[in-house]
C-alpha angles and dihedrals in degrees: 000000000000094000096050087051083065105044088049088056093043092059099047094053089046080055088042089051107044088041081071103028092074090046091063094039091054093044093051081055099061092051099048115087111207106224121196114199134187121242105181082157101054108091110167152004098285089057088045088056090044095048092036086055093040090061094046082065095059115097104239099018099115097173134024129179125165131209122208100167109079101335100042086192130111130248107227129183127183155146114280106225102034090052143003132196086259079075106034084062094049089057095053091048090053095058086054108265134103128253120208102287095354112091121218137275102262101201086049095044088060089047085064121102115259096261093064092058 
């Protein structure tokens, strides 16, 4: 008996759980805004991993996934208020790339290995 009492109670707080769990996932949603951004300077996978690790460092961007084959653009989404896509560009630009309208960073373009440029 004992061990069907827990199960019991496990199953009712995994319920319980996953009863709010989707609230906050939908809510977090909601909140969330999707950004695409050209790339026309991003050329391999070398400048997919350098863009991809300059967004985790962005305050808001919560996913980032570039694409080099057709769009050459990257797929951004993020929190509205802690970040905006003014921001998510700069960040591009200052690992080197360009980001839609706003050239890249120079100093950090010649910083880049061969093959990204």
């Amino acid at each position: 008996m004992r061990i069907s009492t827990k199960i019991i109670i496990t199953v009712a707080l995994l319920g319980v759980i996953a009863f709010f769990g989707n609230g906050c996932s939908e809510k977090s949603q909601a909140e969330s805004k999707k950004a695409v951004i050209a790339l026309p300077t991003a050329k391999c996978e070398t400048c997919k991993k350098t863009i991809e690790t300059a967004l985790q460092n962005v305050p808001g961007v919560q996913n980032s996934l570039v694409t080099l084959k057709g769009s050459k653009s990257v797929e951004v989404v993020y929190t509205p208020g802690q970040t905006d896509e003014s921001k998510i560009r700069t960040a591009i630009s200052k690992a080197g790339y360009t980001a839609d309208n706003v050239q890249r960073d120079d100093a950090a373009y010649q910083k880049l290995e061969d093959c990204c440029k």
